[in-house]
C-alpha positions as a Markdown table, in Angstrom:
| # | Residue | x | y | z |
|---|---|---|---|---|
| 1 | Unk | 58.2 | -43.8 | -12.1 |
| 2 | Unk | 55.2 | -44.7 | -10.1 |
| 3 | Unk | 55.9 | -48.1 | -9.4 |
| 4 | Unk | 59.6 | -46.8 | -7.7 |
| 5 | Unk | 58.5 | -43.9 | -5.6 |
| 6 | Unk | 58.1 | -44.7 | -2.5 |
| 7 | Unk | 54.1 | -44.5 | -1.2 |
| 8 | Unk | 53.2 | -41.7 | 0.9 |
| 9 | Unk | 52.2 | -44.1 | 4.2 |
| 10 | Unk | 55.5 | -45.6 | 3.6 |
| 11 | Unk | 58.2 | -43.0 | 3.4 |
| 12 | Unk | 60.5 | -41.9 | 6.1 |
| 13 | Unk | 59.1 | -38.0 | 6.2 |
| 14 | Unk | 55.5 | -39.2 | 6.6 |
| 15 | Unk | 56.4 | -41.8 | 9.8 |
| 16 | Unk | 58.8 | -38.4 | 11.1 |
| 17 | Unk | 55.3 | -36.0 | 10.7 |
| 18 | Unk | 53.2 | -39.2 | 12.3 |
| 19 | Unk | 55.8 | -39.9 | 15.2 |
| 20 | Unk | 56.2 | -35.9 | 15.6 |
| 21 | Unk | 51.9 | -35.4 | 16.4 |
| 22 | Unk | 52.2 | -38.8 | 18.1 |
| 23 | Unk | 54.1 | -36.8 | 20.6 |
| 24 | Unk | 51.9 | -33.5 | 20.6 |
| 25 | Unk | 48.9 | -35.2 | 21.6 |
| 26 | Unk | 51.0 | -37.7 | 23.9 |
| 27 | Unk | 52.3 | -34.0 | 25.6 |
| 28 | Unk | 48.4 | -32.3 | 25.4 |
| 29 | Unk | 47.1 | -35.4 | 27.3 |
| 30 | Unk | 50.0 | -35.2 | 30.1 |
| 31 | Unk | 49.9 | -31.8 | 30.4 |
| 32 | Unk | 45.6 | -32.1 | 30.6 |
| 33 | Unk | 46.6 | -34.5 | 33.2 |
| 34 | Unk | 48.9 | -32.5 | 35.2 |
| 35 | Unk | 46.7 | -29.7 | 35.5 |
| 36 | Unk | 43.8 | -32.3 | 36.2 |
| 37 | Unk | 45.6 | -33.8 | 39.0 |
| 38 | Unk | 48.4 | -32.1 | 40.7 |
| 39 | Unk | 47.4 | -27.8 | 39.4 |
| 40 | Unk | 43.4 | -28.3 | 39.2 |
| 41 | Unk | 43.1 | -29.2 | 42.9 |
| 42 | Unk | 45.7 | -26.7 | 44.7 |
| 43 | Unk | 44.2 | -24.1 | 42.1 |
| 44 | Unk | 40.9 | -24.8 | 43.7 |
| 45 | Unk | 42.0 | -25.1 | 47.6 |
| 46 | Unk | 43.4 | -21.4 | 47.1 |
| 47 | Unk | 40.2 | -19.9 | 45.2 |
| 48 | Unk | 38.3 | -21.7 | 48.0 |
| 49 | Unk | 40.4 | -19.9 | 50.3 |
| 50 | Unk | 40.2 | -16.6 | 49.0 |
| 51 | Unk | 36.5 | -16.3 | 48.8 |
| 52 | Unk | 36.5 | -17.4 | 52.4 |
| 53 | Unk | 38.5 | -14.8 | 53.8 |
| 54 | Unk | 37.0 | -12.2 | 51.3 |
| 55 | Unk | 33.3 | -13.5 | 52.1 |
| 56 | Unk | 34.7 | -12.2 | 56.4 |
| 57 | Unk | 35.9 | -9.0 | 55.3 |
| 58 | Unk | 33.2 | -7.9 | 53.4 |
| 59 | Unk | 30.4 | -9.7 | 56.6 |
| 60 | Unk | 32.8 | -7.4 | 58.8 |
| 61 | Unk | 31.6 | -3.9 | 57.1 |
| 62 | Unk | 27.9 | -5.2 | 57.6 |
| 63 | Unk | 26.1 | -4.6 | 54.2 |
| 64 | Unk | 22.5 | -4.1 | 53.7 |
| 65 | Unk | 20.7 | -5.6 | 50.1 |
| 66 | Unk | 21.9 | -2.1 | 48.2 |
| 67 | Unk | 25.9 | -2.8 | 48.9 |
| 68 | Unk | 25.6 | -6.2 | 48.1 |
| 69 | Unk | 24.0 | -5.9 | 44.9 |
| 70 | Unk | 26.4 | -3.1 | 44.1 |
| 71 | Unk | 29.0 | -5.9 | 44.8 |
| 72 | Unk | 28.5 | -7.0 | 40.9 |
| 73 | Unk | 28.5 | -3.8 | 39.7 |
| 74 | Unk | 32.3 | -3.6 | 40.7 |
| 75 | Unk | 33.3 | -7.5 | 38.6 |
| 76 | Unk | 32.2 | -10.1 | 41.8 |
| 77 | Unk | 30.8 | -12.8 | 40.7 |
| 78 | Unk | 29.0 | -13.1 | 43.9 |
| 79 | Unk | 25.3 | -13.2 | 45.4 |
| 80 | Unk | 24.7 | -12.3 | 48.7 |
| 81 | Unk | 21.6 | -13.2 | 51.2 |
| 82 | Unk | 20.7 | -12.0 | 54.8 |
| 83 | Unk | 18.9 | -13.7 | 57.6 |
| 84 | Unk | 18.9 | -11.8 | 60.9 |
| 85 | Unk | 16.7 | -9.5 | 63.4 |
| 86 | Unk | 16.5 | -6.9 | 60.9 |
| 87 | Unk | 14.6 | -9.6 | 58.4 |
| 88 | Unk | 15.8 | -11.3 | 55.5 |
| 89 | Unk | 16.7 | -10.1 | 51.7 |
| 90 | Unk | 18.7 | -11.8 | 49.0 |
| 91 | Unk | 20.7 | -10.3 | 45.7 |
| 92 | Unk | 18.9 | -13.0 | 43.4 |
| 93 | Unk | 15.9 | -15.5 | 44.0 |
| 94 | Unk | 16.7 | -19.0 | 44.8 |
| 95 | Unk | 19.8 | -18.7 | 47.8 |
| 96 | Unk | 19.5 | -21.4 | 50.3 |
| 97 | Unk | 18.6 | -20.4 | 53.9 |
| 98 | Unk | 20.7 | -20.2 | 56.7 |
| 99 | Unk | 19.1 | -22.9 | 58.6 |
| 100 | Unk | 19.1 | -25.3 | 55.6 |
| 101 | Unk | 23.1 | -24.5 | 55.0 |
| 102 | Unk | 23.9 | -24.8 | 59.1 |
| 103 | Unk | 21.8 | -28.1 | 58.8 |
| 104 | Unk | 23.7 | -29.6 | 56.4 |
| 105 | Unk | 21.1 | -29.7 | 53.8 |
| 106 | Unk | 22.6 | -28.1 | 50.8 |
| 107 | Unk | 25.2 | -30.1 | 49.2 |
| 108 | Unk | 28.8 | -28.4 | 48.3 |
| 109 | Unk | 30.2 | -29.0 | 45.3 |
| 110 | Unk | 34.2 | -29.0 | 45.1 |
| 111 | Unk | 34.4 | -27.7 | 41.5 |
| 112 | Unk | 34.8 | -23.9 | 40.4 |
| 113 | Unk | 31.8 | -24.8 | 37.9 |
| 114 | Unk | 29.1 | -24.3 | 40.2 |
| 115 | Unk | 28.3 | -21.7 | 43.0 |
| 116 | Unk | 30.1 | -22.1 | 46.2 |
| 117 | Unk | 28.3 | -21.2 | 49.4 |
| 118 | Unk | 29.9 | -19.4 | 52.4 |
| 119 | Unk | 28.3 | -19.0 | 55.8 |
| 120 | Unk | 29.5 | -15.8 | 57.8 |
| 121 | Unk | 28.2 | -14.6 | 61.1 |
| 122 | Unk | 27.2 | -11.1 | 61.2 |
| 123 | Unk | 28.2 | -8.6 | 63.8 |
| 124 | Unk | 24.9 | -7.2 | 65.1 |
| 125 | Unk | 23.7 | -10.6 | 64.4 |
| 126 | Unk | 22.3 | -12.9 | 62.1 |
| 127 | Unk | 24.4 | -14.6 | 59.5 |
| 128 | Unk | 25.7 | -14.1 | 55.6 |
| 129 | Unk | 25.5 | -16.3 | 52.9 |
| 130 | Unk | 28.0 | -15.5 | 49.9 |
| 131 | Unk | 27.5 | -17.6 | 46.9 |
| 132 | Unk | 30.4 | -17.4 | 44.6 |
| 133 | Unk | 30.2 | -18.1 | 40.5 |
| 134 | Unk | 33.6 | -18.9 | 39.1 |
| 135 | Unk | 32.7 | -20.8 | 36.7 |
| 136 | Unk | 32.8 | -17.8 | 33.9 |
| 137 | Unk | 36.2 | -16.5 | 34.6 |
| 138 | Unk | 37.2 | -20.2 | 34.8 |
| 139 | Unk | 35.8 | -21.1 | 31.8 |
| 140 | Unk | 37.5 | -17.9 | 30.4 |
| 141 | Unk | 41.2 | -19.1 | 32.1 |
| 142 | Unk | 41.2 | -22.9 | 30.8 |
| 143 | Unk | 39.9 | -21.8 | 27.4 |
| 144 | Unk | 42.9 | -19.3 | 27.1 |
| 145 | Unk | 45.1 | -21.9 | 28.8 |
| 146 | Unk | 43.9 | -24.6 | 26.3 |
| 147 | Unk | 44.4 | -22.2 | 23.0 |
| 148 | Unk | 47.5 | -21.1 | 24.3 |
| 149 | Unk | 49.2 | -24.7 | 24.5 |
| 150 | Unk | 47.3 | -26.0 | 21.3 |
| 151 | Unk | 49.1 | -22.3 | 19.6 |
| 152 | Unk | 52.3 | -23.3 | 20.8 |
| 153 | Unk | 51.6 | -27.6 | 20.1 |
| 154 | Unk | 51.1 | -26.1 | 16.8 |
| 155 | Unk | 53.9 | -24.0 | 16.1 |
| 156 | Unk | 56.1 | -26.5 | 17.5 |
| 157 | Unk | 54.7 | -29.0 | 15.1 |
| 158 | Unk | 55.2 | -26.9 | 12.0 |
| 159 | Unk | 58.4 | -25.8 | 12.9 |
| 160 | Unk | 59.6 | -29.3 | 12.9 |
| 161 | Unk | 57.3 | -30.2 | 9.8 |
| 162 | Unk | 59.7 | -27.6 | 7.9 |
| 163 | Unk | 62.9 | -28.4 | 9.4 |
| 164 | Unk | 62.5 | -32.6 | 8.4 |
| 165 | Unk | 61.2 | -31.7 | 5.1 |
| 166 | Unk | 64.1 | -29.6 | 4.6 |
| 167 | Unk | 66.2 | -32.0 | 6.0 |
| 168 | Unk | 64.8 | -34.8 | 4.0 |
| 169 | Unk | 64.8 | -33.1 | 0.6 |
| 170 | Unk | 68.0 | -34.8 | -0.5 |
| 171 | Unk | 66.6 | -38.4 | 0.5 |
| 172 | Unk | 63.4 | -37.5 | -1.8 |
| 173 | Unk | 65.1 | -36.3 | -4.4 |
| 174 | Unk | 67.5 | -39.8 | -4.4 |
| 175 | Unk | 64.3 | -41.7 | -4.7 |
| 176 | Unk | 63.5 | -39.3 | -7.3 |
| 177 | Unk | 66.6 | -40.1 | -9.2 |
| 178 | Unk | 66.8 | -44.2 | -8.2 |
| 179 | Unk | 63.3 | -44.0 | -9.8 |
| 180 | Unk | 64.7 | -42.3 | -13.1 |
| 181 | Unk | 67.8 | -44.4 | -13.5 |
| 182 | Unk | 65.2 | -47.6 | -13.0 |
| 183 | Unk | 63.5 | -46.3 | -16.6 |
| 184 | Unk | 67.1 | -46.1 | -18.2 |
| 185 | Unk | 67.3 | -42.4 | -17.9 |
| 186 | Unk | 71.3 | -42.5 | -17.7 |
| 187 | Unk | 71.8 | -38.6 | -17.7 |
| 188 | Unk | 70.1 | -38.5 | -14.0 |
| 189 | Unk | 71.8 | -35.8 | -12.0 |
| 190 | Unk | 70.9 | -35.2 | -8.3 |
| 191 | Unk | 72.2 | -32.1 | -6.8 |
| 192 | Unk | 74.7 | -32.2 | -3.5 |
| 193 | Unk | 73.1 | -29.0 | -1.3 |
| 194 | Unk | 73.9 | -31.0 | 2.2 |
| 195 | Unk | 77.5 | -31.8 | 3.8 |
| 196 | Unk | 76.0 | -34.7 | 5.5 |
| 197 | Unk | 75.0 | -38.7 | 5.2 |
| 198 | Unk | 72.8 | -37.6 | 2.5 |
| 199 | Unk | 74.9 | -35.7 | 0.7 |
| 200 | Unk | 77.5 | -38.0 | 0.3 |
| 201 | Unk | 75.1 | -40.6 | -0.4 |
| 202 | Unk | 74.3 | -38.4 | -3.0 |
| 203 | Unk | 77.6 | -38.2 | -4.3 |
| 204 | Unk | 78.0 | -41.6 | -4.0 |
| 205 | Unk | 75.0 | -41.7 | -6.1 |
| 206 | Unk | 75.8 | -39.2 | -8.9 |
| 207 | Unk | 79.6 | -41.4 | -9.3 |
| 208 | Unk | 78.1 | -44.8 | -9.3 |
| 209 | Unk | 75.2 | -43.1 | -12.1 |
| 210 | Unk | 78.7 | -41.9 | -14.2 |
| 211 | Unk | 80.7 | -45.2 | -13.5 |
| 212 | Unk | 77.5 | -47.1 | -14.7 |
| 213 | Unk | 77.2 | -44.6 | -17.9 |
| 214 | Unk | 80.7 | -44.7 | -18.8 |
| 215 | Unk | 80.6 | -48.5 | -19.2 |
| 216 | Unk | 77.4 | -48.6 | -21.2 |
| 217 | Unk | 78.9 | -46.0 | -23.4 |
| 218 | Unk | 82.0 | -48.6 | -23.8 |
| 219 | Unk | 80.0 | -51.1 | -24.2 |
| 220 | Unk | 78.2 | -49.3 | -27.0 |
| 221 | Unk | 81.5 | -48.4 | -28.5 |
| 222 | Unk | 83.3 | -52.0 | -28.5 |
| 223 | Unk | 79.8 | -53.5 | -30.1 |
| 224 | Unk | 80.6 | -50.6 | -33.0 |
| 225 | Unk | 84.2 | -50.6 | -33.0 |
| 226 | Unk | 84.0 | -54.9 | -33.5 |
| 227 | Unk | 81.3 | -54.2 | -36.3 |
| 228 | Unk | 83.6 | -51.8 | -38.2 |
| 229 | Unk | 86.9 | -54.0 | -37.8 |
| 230 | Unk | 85.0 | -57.1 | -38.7 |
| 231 | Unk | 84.3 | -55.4 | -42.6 |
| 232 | Unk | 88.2 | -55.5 | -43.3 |
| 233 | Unk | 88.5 | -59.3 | -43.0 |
| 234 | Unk | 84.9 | -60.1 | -44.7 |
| 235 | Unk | 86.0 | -57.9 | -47.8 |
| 236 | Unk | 89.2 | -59.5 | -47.8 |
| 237 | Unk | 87.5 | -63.0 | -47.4 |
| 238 | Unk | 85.6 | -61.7 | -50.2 |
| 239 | Unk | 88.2 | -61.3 | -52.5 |
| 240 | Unk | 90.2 | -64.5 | -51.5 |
| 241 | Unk | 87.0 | -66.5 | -52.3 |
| 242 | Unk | 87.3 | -66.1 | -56.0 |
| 243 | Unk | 90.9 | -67.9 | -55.9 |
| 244 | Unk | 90.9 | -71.1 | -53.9 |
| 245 | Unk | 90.3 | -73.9 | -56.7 |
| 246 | Unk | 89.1 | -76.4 | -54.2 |
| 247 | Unk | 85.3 | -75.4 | -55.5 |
| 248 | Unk | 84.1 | -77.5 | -52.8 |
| 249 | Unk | 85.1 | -74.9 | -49.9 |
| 250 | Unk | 83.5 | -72.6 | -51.7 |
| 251 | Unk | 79.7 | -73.2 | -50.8 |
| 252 | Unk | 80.4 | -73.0 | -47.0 |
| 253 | Unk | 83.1 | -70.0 | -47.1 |
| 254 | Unk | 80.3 | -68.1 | -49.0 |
| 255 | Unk | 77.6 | -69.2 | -46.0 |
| 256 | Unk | 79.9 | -68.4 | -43.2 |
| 257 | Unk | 80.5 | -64.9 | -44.7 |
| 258 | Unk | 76.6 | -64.3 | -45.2 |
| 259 | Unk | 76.7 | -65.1 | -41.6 |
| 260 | Unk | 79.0 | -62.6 | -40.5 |
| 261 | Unk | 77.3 | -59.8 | -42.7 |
| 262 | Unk | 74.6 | -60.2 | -41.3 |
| 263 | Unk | 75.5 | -60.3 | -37.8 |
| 264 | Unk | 77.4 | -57.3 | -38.1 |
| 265 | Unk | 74.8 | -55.5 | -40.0 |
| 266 | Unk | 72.3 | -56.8 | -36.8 |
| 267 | Unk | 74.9 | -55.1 | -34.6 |
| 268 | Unk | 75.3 | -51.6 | -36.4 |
| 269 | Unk | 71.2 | -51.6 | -37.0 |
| 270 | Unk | 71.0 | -51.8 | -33.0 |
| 271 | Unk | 73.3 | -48.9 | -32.4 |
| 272 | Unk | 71.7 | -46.8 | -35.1 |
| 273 | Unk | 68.1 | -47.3 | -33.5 |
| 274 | Unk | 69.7 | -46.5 | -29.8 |
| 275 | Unk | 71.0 | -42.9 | -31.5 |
| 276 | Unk | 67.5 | -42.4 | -33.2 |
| 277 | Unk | 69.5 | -42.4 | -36.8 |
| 278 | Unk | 67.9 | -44.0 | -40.0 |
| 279 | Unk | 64.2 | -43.4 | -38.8 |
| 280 | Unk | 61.7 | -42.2 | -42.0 |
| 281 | Unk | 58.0 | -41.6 | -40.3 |
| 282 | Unk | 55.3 | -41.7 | -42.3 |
| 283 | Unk | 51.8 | -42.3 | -42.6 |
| 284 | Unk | 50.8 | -46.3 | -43.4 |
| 285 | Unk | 48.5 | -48.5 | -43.4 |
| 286 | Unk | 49.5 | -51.4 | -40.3 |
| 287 | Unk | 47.3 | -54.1 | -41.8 |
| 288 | Unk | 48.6 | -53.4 | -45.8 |
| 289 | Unk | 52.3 | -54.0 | -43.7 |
| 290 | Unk | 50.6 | -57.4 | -42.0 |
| 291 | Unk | 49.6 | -58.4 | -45.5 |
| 292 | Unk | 52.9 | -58.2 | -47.1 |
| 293 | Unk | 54.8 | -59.1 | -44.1 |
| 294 | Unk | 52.9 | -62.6 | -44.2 |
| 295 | Unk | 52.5 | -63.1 | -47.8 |
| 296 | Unk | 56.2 | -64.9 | -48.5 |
| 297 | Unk | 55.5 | -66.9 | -45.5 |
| 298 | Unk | 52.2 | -68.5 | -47.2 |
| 299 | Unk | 52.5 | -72.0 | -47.8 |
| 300 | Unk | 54.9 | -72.7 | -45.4 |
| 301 | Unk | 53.3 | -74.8 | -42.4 |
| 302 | Unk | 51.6 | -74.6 | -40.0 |
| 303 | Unk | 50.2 | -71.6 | -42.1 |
| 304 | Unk | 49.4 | -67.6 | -41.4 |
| 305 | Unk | 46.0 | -66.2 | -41.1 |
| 306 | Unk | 45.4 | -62.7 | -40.2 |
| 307 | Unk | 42.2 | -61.1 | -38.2 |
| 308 | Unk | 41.7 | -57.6 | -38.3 |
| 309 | Unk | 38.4 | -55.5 | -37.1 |
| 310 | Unk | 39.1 | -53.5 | -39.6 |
| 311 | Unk | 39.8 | -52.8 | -43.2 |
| 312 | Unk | 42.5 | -50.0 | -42.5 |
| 313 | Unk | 44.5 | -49.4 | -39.1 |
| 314 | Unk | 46.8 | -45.7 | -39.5 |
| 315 | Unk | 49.9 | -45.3 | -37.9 |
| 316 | Unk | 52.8 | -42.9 | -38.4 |
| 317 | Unk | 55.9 | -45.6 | -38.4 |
| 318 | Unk | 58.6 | -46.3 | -40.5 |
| 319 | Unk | 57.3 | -48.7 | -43.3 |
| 320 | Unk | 60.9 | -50.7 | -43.8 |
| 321 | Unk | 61.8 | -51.0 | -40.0 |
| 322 | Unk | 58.6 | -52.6 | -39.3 |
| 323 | Unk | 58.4 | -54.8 | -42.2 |
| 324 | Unk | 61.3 | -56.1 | -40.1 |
| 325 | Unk | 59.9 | -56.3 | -37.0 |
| 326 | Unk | 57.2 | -58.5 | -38.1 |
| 327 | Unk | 59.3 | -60.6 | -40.7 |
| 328 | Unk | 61.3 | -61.5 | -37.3 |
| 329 | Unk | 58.0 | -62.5 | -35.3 |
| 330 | Unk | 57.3 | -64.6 | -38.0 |
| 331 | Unk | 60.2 | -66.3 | -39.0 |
| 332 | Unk | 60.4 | -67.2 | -35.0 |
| 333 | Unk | 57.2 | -68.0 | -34.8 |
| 334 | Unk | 57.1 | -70.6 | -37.8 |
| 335 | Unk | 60.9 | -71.6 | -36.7 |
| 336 | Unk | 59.5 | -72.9 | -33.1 |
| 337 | Unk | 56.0 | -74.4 | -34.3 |
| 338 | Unk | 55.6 | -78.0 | -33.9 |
| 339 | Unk | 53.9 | -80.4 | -36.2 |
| 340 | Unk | 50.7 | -80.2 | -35.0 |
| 341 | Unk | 50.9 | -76.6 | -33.8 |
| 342 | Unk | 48.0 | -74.3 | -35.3 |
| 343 | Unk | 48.5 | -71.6 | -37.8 |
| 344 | Unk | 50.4 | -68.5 | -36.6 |
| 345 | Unk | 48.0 | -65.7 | -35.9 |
| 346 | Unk | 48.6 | -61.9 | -36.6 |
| 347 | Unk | 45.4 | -60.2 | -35.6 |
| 348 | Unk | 44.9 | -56.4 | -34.7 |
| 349 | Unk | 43.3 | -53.9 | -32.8 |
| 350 | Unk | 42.5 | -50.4 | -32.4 |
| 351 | Unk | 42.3 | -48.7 | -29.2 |
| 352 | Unk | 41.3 | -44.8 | -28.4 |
| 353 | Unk | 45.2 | -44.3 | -27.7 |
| 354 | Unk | 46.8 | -46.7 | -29.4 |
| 355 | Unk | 46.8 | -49.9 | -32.1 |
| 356 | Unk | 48.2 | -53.2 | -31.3 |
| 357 | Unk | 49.8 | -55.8 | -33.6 |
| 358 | Unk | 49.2 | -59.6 | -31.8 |
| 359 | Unk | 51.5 | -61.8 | -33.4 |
| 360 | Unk | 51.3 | -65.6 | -31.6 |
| 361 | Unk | 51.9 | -68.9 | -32.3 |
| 362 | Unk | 51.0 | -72.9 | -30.9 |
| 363 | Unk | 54.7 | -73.7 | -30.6 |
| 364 | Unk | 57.1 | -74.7 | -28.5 |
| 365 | Unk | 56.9 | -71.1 | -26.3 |
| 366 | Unk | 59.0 | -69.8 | -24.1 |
| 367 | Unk | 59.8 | -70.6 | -20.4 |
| 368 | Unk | 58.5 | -68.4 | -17.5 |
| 369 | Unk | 62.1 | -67.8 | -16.4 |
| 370 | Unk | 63.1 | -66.4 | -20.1 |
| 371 | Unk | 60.4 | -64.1 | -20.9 |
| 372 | Unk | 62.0 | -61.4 | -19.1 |
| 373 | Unk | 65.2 | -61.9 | -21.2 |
| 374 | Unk | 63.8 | -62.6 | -24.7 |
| 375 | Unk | 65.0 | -58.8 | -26.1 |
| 376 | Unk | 68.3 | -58.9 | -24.2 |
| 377 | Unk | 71.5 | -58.6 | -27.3 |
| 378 | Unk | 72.6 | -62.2 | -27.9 |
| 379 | Unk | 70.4 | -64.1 | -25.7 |
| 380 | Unk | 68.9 | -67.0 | -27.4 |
| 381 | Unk | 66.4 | -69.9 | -25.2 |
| 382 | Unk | 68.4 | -72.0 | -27.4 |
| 383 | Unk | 71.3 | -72.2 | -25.9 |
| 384 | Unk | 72.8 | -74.8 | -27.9 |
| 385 | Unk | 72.5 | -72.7 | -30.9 |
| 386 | Unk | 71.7 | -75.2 | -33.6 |
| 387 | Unk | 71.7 | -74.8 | -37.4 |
| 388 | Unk | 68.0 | -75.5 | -37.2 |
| 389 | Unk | 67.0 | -72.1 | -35.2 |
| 390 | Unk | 70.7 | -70.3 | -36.2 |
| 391 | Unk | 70.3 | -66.8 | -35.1 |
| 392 | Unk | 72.6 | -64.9 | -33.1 |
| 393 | Unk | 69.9 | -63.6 | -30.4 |
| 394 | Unk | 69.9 | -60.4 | -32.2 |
| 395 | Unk | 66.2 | -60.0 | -34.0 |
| 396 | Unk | 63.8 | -59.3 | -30.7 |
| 397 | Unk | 66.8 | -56.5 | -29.9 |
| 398 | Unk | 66.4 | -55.1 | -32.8 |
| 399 | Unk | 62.8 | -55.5 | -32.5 |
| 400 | Unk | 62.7 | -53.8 | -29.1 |
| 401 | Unk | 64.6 | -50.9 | -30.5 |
| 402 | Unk | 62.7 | -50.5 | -33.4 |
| 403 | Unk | 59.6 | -50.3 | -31.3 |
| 404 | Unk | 61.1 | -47.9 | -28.8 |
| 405 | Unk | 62.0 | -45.6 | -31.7 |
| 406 | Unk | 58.8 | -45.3 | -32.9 |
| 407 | Unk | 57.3 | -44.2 | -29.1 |
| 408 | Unk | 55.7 | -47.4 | -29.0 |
| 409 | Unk | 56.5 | -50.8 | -26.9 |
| 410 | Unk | 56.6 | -55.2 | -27.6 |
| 411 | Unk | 56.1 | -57.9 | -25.0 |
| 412 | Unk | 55.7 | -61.1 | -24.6 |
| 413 | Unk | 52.9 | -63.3 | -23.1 |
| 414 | Unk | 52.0 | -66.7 | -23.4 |
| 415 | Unk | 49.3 | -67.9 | -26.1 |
| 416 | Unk | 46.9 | -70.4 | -24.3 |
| 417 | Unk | 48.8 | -73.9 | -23.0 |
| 418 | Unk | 51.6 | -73.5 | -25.1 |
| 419 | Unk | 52.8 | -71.0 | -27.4 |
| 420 | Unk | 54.0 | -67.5 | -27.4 |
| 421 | Unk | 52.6 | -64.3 | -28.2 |
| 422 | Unk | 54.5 | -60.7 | -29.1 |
| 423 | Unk | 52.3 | -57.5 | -29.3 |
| 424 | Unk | 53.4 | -54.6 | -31.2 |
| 425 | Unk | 51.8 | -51.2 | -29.6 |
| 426 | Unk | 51.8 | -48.1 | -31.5 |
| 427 | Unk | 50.9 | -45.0 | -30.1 |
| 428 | Unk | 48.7 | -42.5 | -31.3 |
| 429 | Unk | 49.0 | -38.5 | -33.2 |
| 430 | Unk | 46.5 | -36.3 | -30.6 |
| 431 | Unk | 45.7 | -34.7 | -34.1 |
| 432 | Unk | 42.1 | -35.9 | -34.2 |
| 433 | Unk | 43.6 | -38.6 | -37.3 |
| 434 | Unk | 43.1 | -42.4 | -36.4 |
C-alpha cells in the first residue's frame, strides 16, 4: 500500500496547506508594508503634532522643576528643562541646552523610538525644552498590533486547514481505496458522505470496484463450471475406449484423455487454492521436501545438486502442495536447459523472518518482457505450444497460489547471463520456533 499512496510533498491537501501560508505571510508582509509606508508616517506627523501643541499649553501655565517632574507621575513620557532669568533646572541629567537646540546642534530624529525635542518660549522669559519618549507605548502598540494580526493570520489559517481536510477526506480516502484494489483486495468499499465531484467520483468508484468483482467472480465460475462439464465427456470417452477395435487409436485416445484430466484437475486445484480449501499445515522439514522433490529427477541431465547451510530448515506448510510446487520448478527447469547448461541448483536459506527456497537453472530463461507474466493462468513463453515443452501454462499459477496460501510469495529473476531463477519464501511462526 506504500508504494500507491500518494507522498505527503505530493498530495493535493499538502500544496492547499502550502499555497494557504503562502498567502499569510504574502498578507503579513503587505500589511507590515502598509503600515511601514502609508500608516507609519501619518501616525508619526500626528504624534509629532500633538506633543507640539501639548508641549505650548503646558509652557503657557509656566512650571517650575517640582510640576514638571510631577508631569511623570501623572503617565507623560516626558522630560522637561529650563533656561531663563530665574536660572536653569532639568527633570533628568543629560537634556541639551537651549542654545545648542536654537543652533541647530542637536540632531532630530523622525522616529517615535527616540526622544523628540520641543523648543517653547516661556512667558516671563527664557525658553522650554520638552523631550518626549514614545518609544515604550509604541513599542507596546505595534507589539499588540503585530500579535493581534499573527492571532487572526492564525485562526484564519486553521480554520481553512480544517475546512480542506474535511473537504478532501473523500479524495484521501479514494487513494486509500485505489491503493487497496492495487493489492487485489476486491471487497474495497469507500463511503459516499459528500453530494459533490468527489462523491460521485466515489460512486463511480465503488460501481466500477463491483462491475470489476462481478466479472472476476464469473470468470472464476466459467473456469469451474468448464471443469465440471468437461468430466461427463472424459468418463464417457472413458468407456467408449474399451470398444473401438482399431487398437491403434487406442494409444493416442488414452494420451489425449490424460491430457484433459489433467488440465482440468490444474483448473479445479487453482480454484480450490483461491478459496483457501484443501490446505493441511503442518510442521516439515523444507530441505527433507528438496531431497525428495529432486531425487526422481537424478540422472536426468544436466543434473540437480542441492546447497543448503543447514542440516534442517522448519516451516509450517503443506507437505503435498509443495512437493508440487517444486516438482513444477523442476520439471521446467530441466525442460528449458540446453545441452551445455549447468546443473539445476536448489539451494536454501534461512532468514530472521523468513526461509527461502532458490530454485534456478543455465537454460534458455525467460525474456525481460515475460517475467511479469510467468504466473498468469494459461500463459506459456512458448507460444507455439510444442509437444516438447506441452503444458497448458497452468503449473507457475498453481505455484503462485499455493505460495499465496501458505502466507508466503515466488518470483522470478534472472540466474547470471542466461537462465532463470524462482524463489520460494516462507514466512515465519513469531512463536520463538525456527
Amino acid at each position: 500500500m506504500a508504494e500507491a499512496r500518494v507522498g505527503r510533498g505530493t498530495s493535493v491537501f499538502a500544496k492547499l496547506v502550502t499555497a494557504m501560508l503562502a498567502m499569510g505571510l504574502f498578507l503579513i508582509l503587505l500589511v507590515t508594508l502598509f503600515f511601514g509606508v502609508f500608516v507609519g508616517p501619518s501616525l508619526n506627523d500626528l504624534i509629532f503634532q500633538l506633543a507640539r501643541e501639548y508641549s505650548g499649553a503646558i509652557a503657557a501655565t509656566s512650571p517650575g522643576l517640582e510640576a514638571a517632574r510631577s508631569l511623570r507621575s501623572r503617565g507623560l513620557k516626558v522630560n522637561v528643562r529650563y533656561d531663563g532669568p530665574s536660572g536653569s533646572w532639568s527633570t533628568t541629567p543629560g537634556l541639551p541646552s537651549v542654545d545648542d537646540l536654537r543652533a541647530g546642534r542637536v540632531s532630530q530624529n523622525h522616529l517615535l523610538v527616540v526622544p523628540r525635542y520641543y523648543l517653547v518660549d516661556a512667558p516671563q522669559g527664557g525658553a522650554y525644552i520638552f523631550a518626549w519618549n514614545f518609544s515604550r507605548p509604541f513599542q507596546v502598540a505595534h507589539a499588540w498590533l503585530l500579535a493581534l494580526l499573527a492571532f487572526m493570520i492564525a485562526l484564519v489559517v486553521l480554520t481553512t486547514y480544517v475546512v480542506i481536510r474535511r473537504l478532501l477526506a473523500p479524495l484521501r480516502a479514494l487513494n486509500e481505496g485505489v491503493a487497496r484494489l492495487g493489492e487485489g483486495q476486491l471487497d474495497v468499499s469507500i463511503p459516499v458522505s459528500t453530494r459533490d465531484e468527489f462523491g460521485r467520483l466515489s460512486s463511480a468508484f465503488n460501481s466500477m470496484v463491483g462491475r470489476v468483482r462481478l466479472m472476476l467472480r464469473d470468470r472464476d465460475q466459467l473456469l469451474v463450471d468448464v471443469s465440471h462439464e468437461l468430466r461427463s465427456p472424459l468418463t464417457r470417452m472413458k468407456v467408449a475406449l474399451e470398444l473401438p477395435p482399431d487398437e491403434t487409436q487406442r494409444p493416442r485416445l488414452a494420451t489425449d484423455i490424460a491430457e484433459m484430466e489433467r488440465m482440468v484437475a490444474e483448473l479445479l486445484e487453482l480454484e480450490r487454492l483461491r478459496s483457501g480449501r484443501g490446505m493441511t499445515m503442518e510442521r516439515q522439514d523444507l530441505l527433507g521436501l528438496v531431497h525428495e522433490a529432486t531425487q526422481e529427477f537424478q540422472g536426468r541431465q544436466p543434473g540437480v545438486r542441492v546447497v543448503a547451510a543447514s542440516s534442517a530448515l522448519m516451516a509450517d506448510v503443506d507437505r503435498e502442495k509443495i512437493r508440487i510446487v517444486l516438482r513444477n520448478l523442476l520439471e521446467n527447469a530441466f525442460k528449458y536447459s540446453l545441452a551445455d547448461s549447468r546443473p539445476v541448483e536448489v539451494s536454501l536459506s534461512n532468514g530472521a523472518e523468513a526461509a527461502a527456497i532458490r530454485v534456478s537453472d543455465d537454460g534458455v530463461g525467460i525474456p525481460e518482457g515475460d517475467m511479469g507474466r510467468v504466473f498468469e493462468p494459461f500463459f506459456r513463453v512458448d507460444a507455439s505450444r510444442s509437444k516438447r515443452t506441452g503444458g497448458y501454462g497452468l503449473g507457475l499459477s498453481i505455484c503462485k497460489r499455493v505460495m499465496e496460501a501458505h502466507g508466503g510469495r515466488i518470483t522470478v529473476e534472472r540466474a547470471g547471463a542466461r537462465g532463470t531463477a524462482f524463489v520460494l519464501t516462507f514466512p515465519k511462526r513469531n512463536d520463538g520456533r525456527s
